[in-house]
MOPAC internal coordinates of N, CA, C and O (Angstrom, degrees):
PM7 1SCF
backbone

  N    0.0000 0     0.00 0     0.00 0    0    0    0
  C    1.4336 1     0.00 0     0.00 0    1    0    0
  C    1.5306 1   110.95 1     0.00 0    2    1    0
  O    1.2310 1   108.90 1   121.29 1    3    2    1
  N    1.3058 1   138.39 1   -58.71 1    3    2    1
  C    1.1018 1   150.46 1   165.57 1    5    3    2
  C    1.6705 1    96.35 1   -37.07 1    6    5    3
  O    1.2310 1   113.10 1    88.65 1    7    6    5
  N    1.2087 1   130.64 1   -91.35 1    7    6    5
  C    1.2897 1   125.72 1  -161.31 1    9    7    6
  C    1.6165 1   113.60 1   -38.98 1   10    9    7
  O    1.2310 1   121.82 1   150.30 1   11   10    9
  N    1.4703 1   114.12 1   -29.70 1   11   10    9
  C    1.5277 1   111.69 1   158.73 1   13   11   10
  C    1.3642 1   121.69 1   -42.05 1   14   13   11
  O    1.2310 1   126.51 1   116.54 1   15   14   13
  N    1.6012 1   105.09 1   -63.46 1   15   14   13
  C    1.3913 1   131.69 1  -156.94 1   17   15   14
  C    1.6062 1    86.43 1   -62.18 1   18   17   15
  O    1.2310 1   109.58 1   136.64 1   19   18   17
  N    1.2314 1   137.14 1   -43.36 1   19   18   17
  C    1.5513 1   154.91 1  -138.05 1   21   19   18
  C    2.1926 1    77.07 1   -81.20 1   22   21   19
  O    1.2310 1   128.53 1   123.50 1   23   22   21
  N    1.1047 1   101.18 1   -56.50 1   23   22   21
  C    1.4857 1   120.26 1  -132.81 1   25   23   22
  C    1.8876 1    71.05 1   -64.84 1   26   25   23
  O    1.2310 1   130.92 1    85.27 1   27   26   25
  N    1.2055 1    96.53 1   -94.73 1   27   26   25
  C    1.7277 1   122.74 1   161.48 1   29   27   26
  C    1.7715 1    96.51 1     9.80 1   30   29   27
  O    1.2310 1   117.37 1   106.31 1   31   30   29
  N    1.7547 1   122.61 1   -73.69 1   31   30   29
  C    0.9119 1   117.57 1  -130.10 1   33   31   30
  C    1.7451 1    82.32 1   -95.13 1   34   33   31
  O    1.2310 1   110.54 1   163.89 1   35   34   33
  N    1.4661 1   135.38 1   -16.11 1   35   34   33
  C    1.2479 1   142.31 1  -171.90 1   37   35   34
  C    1.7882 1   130.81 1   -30.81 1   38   37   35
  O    1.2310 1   116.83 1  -108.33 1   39   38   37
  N    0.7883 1   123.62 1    71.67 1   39   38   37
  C    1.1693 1   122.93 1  -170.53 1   41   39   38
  C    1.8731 1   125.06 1   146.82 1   42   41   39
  O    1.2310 1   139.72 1   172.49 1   43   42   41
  N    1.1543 1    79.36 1    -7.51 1   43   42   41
  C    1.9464 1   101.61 1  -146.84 1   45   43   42
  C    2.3340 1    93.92 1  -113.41 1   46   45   43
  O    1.2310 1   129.70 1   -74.49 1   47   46   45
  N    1.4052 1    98.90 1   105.51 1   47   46   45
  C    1.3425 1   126.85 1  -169.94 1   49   47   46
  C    1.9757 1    87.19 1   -37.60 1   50   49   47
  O    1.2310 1   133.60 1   -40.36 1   51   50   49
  N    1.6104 1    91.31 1   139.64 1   51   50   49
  C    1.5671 1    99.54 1   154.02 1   53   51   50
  C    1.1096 1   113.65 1  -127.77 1   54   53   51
  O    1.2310 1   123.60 1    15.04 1   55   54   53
  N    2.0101 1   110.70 1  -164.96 1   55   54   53
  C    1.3216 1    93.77 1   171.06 1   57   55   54
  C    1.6937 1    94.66 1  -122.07 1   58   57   55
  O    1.2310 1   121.53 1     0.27 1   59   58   57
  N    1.6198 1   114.67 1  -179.73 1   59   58   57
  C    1.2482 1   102.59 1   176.33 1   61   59   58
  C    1.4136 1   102.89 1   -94.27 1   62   61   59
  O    1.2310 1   115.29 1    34.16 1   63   62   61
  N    1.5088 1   126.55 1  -145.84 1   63   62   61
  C    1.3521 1   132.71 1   162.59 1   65   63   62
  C    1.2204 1   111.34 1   -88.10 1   66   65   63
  O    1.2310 1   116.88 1   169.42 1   67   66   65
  N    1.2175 1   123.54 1   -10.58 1   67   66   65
  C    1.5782 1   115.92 1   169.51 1   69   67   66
  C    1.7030 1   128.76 1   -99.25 1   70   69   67
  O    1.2310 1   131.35 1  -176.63 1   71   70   69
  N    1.8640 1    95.71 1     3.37 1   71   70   69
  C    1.4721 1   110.65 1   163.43 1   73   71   70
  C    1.2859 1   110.41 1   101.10 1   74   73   71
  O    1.2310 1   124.24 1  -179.36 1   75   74   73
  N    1.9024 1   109.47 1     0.64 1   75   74   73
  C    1.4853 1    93.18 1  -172.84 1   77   75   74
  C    1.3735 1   112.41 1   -94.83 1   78   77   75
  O    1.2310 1   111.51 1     6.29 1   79   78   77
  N    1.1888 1   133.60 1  -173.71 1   79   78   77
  C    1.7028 1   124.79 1  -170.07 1   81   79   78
  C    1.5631 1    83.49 1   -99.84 1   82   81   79
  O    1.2310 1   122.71 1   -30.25 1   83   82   81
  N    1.4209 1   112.40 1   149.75 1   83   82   81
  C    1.2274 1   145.21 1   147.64 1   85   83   82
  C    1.5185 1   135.03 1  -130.50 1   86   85   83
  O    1.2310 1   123.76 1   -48.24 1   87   86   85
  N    1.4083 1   110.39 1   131.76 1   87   86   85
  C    1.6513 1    97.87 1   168.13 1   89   87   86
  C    1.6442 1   116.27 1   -65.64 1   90   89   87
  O    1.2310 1   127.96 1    -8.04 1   91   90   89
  N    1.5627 1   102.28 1   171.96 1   91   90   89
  C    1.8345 1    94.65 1   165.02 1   93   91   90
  C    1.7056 1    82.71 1  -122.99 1   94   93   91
  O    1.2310 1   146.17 1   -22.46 1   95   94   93
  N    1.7884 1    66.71 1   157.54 1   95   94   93
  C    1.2257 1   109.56 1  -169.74 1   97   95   94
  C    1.8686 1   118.01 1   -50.95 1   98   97   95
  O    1.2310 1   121.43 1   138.91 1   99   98   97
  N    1.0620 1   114.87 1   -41.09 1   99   98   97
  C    1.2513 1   130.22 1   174.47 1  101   99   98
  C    1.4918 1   131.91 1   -66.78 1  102  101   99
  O    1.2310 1   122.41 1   -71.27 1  103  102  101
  N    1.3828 1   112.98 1   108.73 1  103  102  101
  C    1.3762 1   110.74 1  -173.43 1  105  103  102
  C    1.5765 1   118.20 1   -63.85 1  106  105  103
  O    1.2310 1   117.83 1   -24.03 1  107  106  105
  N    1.8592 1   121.74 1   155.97 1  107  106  105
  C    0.9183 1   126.33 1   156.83 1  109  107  106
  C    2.0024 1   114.95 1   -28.97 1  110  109  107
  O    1.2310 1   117.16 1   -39.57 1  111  110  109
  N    1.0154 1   123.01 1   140.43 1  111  110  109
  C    1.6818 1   111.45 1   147.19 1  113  111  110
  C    1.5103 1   107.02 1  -125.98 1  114  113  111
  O    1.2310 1   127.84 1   -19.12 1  115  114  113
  N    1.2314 1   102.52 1   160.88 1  115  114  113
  C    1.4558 1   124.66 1   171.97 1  117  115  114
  C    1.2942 1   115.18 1  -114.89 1  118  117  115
  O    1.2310 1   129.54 1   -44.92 1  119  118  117
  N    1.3268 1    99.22 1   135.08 1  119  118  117
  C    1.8694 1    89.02 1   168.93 1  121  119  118
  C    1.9793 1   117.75 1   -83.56 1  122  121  119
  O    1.2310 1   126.29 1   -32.42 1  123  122  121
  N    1.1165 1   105.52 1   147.58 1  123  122  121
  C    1.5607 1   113.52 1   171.48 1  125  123  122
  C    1.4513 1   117.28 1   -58.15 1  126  125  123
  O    1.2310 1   123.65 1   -50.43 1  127  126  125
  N    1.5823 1   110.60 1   129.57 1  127  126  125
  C    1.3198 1    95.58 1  -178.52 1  129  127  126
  C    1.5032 1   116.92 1  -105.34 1  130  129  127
  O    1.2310 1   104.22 1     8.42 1  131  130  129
  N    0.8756 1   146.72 1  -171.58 1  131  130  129
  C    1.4343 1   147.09 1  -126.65 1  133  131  130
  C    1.9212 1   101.76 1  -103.54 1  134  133  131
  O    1.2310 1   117.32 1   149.48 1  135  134  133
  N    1.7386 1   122.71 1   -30.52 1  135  134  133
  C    0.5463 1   125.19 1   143.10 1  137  135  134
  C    1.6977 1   134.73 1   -45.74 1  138  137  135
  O    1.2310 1   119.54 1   119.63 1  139  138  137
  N    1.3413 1   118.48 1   -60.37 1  139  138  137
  C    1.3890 1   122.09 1   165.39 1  141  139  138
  C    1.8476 1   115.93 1   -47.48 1  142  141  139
  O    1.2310 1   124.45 1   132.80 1  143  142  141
  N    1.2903 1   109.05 1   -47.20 1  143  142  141
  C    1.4228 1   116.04 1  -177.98 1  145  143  142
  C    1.6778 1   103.61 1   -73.43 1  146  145  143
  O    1.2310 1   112.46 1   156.49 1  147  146  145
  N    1.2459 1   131.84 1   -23.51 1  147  146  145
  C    1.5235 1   128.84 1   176.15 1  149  147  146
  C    1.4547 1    98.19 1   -74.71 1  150  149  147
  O    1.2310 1   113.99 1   111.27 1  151  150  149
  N    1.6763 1   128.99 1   -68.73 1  151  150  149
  C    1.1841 1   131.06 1   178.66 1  153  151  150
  C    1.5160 1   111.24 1   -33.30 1  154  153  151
  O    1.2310 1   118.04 1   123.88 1  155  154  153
  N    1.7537 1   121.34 1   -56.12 1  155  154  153
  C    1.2527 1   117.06 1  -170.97 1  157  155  154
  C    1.6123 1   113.99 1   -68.34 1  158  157  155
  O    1.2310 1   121.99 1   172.34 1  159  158  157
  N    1.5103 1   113.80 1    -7.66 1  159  158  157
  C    1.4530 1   113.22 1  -150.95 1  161  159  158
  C    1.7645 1    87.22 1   -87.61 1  162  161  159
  O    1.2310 1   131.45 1   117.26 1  163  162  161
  N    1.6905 1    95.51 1   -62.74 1  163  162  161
  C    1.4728 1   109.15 1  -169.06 1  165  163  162
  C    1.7399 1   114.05 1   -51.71 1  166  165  163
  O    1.2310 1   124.68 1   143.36 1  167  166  165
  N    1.4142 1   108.63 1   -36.64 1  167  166  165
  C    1.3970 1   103.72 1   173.91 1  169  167  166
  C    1.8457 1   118.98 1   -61.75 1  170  169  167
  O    1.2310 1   129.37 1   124.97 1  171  170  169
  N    1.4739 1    99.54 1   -55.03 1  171  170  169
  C    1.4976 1    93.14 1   161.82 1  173  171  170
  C    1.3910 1   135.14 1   -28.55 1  174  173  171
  O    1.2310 1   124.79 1   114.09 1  175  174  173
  N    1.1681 1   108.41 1   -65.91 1  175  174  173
  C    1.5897 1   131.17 1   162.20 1  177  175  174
  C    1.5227 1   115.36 1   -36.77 1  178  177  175
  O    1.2310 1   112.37 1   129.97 1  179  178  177
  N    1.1610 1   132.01 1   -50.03 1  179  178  177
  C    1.3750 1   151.64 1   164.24 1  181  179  178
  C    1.5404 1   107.55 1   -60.35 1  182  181  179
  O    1.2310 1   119.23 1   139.03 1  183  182  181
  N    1.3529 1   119.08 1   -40.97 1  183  182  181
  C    1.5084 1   113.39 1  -177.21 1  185  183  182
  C    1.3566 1    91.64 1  -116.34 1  186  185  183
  O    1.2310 1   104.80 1  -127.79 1  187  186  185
  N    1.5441 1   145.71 1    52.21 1  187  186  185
  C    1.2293 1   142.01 1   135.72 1  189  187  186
  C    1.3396 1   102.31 1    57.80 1  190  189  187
  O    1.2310 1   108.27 1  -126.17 1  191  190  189
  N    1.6460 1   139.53 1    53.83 1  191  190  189
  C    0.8805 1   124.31 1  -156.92 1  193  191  190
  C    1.9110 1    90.38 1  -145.65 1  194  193  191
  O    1.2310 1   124.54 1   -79.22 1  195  194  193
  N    1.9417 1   108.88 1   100.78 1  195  194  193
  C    0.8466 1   101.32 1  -158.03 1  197  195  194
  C    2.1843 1   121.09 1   -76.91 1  198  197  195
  O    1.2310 1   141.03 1   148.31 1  199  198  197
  N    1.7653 1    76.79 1   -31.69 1  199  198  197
  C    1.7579 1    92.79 1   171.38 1  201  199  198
  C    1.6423 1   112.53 1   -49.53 1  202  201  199
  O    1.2310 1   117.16 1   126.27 1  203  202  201
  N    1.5325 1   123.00 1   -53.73 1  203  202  201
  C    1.5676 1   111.95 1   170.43 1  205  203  202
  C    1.2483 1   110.18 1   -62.27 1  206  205  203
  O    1.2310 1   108.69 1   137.30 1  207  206  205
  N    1.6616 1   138.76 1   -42.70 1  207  206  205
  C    1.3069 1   122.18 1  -151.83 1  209  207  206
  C    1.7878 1    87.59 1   -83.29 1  210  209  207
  O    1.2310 1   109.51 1  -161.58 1  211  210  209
  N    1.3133 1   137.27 1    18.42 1  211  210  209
  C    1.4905 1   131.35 1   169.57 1  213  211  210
  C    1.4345 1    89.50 1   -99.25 1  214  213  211
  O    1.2310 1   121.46 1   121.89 1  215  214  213
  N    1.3469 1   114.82 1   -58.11 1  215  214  213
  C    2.3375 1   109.87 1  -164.79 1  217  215  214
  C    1.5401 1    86.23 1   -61.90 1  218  217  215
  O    1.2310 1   117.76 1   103.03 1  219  218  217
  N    1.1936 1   121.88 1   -76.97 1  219  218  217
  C    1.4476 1    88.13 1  -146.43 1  221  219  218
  C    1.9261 1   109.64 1   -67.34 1  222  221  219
  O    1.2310 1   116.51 1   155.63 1  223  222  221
  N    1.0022 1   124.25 1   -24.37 1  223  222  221
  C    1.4040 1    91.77 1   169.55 1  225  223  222
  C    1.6706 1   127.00 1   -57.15 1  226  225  223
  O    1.2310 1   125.50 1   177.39 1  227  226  225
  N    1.5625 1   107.04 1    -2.61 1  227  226  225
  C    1.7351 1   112.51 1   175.89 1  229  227  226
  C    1.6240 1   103.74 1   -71.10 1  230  229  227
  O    1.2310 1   121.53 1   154.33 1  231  230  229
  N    0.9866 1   114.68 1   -25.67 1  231  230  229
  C    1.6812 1   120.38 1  -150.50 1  233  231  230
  C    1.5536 1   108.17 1   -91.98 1  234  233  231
  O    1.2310 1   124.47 1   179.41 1  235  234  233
  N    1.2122 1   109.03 1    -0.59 1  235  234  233
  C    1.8341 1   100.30 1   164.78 1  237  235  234
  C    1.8401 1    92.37 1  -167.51 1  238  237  235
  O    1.2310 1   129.43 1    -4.81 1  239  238  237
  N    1.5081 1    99.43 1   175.19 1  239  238  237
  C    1.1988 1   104.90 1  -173.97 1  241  239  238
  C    1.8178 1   110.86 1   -78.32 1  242  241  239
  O    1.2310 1   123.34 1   -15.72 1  243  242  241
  N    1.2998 1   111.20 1   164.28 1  243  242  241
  C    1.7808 1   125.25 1  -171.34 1  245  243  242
  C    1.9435 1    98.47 1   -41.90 1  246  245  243
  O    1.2310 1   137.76 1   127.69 1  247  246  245
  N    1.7493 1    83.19 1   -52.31 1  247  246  245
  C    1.6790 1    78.90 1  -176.72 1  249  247  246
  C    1.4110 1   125.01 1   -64.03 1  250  249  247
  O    1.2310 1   121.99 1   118.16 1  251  250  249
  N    1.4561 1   113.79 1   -61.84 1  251  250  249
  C    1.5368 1   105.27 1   164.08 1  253  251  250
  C    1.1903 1   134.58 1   -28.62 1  254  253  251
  O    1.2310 1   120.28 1   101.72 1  255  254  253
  N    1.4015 1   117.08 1   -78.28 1  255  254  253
  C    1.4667 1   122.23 1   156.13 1  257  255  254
  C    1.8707 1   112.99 1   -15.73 1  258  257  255
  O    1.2310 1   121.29 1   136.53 1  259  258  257
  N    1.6714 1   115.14 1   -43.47 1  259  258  257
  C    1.5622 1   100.02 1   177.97 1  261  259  258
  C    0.8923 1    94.00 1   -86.82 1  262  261  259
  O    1.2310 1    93.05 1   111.48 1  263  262  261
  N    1.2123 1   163.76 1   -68.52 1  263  262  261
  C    1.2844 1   162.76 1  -172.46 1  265  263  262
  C    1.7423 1   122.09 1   -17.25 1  266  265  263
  O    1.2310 1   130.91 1   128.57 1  267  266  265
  N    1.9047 1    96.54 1   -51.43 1  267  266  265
  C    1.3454 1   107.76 1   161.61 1  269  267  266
  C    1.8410 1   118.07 1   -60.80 1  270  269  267
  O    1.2310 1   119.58 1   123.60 1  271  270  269
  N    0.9400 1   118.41 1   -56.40 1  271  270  269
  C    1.3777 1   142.96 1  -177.16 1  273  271  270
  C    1.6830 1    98.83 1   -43.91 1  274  273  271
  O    1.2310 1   121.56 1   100.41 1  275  274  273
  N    1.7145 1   114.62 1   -79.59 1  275  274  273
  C    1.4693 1   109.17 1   165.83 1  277  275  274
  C    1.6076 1   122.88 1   -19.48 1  278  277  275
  O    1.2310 1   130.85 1   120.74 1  279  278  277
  N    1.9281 1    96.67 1   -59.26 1  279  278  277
  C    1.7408 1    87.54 1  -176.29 1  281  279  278
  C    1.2928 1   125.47 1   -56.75 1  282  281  279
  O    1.2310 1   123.24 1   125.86 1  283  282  281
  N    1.3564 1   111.40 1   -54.14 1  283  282  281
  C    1.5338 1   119.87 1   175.59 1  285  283  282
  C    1.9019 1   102.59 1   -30.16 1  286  285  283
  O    1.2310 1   124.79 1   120.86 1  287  286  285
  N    1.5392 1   108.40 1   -59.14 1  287  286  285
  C    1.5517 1    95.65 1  -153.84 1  289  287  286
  C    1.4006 1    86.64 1   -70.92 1  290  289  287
  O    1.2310 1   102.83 1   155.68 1  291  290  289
  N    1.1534 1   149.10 1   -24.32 1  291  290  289
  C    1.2446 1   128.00 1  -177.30 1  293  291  290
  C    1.5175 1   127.56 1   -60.66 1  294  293  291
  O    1.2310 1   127.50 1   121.07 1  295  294  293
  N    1.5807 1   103.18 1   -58.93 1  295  294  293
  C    1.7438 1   106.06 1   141.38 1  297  295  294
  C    0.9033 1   133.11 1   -19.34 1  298  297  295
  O    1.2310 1   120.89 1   120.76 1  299  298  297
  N    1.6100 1   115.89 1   -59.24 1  299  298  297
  C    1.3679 1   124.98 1  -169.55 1  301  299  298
  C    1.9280 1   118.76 1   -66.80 1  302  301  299
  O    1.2310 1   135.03 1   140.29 1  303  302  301
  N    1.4722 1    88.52 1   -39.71 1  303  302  301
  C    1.5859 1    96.17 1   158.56 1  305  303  302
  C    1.3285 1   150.71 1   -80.66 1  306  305  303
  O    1.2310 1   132.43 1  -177.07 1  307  306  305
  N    1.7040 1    93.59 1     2.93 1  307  306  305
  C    1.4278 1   120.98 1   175.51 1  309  307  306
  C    1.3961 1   106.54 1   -89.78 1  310  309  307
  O    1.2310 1   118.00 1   118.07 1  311  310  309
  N    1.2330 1   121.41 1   -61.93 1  311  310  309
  C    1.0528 1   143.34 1   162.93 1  313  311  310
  C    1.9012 1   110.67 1   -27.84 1  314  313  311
  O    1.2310 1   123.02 1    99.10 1  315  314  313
  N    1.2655 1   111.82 1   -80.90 1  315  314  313
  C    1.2898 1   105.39 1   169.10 1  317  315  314
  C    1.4792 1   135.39 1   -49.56 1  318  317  315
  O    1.2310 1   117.46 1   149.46 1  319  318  317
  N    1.4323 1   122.44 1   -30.54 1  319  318  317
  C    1.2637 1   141.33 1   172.05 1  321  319  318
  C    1.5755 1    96.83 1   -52.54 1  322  321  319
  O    1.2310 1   117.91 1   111.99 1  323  322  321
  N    1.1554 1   121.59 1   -68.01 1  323  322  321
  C    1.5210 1   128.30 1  -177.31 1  325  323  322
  C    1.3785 1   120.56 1   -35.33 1  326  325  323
  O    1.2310 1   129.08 1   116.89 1  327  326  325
  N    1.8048 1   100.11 1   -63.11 1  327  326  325
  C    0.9710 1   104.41 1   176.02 1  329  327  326
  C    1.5445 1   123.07 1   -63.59 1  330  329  327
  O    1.2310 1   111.91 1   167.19 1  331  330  329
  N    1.6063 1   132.85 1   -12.81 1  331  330  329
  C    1.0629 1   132.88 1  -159.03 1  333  331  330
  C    1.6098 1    83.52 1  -105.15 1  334  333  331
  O    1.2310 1   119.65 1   151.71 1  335  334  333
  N    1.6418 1   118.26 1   -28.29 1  335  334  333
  C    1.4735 1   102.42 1  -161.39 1  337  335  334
  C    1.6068 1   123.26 1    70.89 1  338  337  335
  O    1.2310 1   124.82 1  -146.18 1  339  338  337
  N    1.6102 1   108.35 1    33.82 1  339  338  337
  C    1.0490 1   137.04 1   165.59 1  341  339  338
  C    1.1943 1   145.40 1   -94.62 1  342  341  339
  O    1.2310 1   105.57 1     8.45 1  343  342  341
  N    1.1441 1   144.34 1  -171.55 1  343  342  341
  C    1.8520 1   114.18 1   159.69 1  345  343  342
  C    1.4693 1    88.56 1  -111.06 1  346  345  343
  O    1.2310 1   125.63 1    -3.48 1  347  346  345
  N    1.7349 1   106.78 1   176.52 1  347  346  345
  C    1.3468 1   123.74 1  -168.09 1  349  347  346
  C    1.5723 1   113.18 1   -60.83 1  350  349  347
  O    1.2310 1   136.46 1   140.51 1  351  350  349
  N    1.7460 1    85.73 1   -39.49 1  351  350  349
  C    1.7442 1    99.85 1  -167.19 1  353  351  350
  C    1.3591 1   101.88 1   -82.04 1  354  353  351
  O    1.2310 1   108.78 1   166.68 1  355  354  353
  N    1.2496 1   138.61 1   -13.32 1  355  354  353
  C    1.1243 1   120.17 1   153.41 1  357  355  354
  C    1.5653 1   155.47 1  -116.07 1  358  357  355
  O    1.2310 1   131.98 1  -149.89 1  359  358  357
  N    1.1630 1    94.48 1    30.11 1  359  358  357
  C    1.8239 1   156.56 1   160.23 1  361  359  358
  C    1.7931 1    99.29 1   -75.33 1  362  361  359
  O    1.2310 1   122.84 1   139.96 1  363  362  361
  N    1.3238 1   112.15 1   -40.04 1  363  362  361
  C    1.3695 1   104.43 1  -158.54 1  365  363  362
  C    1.4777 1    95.65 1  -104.14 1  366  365  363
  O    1.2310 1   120.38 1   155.47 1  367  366  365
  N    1.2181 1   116.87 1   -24.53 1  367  366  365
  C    1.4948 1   107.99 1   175.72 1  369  367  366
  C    1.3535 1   135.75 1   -98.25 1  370  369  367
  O    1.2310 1   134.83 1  -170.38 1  371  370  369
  N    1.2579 1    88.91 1     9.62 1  371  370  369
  C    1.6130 1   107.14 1  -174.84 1  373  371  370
  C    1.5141 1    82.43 1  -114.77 1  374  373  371
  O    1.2310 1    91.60 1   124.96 1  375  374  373
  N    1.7547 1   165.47 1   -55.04 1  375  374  373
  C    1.0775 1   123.51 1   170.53 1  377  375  374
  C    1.7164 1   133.58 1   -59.18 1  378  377  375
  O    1.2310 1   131.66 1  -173.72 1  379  378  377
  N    0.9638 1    95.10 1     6.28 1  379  378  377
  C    1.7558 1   112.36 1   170.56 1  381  379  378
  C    1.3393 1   110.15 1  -102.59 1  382  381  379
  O    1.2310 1   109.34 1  -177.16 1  383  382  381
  N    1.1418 1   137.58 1     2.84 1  383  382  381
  C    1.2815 1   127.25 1  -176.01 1  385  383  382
  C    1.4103 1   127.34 1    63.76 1  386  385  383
  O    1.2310 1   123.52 1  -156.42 1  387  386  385
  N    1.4011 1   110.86 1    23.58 1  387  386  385
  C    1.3557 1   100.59 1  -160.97 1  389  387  386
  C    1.6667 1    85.42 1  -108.76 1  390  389  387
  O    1.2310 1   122.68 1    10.86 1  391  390  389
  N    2.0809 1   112.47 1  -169.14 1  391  390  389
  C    1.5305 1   110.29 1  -161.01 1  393  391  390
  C    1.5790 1    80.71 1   -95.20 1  394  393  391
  O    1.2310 1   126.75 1    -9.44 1  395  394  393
  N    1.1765 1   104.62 1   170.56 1  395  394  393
  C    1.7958 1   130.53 1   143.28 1  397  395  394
  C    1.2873 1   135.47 1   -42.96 1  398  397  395
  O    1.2310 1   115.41 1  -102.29 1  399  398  397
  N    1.2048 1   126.32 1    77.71 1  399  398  397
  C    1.2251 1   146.49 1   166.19 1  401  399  398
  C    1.5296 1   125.09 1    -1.33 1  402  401  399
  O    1.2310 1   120.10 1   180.00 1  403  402  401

């Protein structure tokens, strides 16, 4: 309960017992949002890196996390298409290895 109250009260001036103002010690946190946890997930994954691809799957729920993950590759294939001066769909099947449509 306390470490809530700690969490909750983090950032936000007190006083001591002798009346003077003090900060506490404890920083604000934020939670990760689903974007950050897709970026951290997929990079893991890419660099075989099993300890991150465990944190960031902690940092949002199964669905989010896919949800994040989808967008990125969608981006990611937008993004490359452009730059290749390609279309999406075949941007997407050529990093899959598959033939030409």
């Amino acid at each position: 309960m306390w470490g809530r109250v700690r969490e909750v009260l983090g950032g936000i001036v007190g006083r001591s017992r002798a009346g003077e103002r003090t900060e506490t010690a404890v920083p604000p946190t934020r939670p990760h949002n689903l974007f950050e946890a897709a970026a951290a997930y997929v990079t893991a994954r890419a660099e075989d890196d099993q300890d991150r691809i465990e944190e960031a799957s902690g940092w949002v729920s199964p669905e989010a996390l896919s949800f994040g993950v989808n967008e990125l590759a969608c981006r990611a294939v937008v993004a490359l298409a452009r730059e290749r001066d390609e279309s999406p769909g075949a941007v997407a099947r050529s990093l899959l290895g598959l033939p030409a449509a």
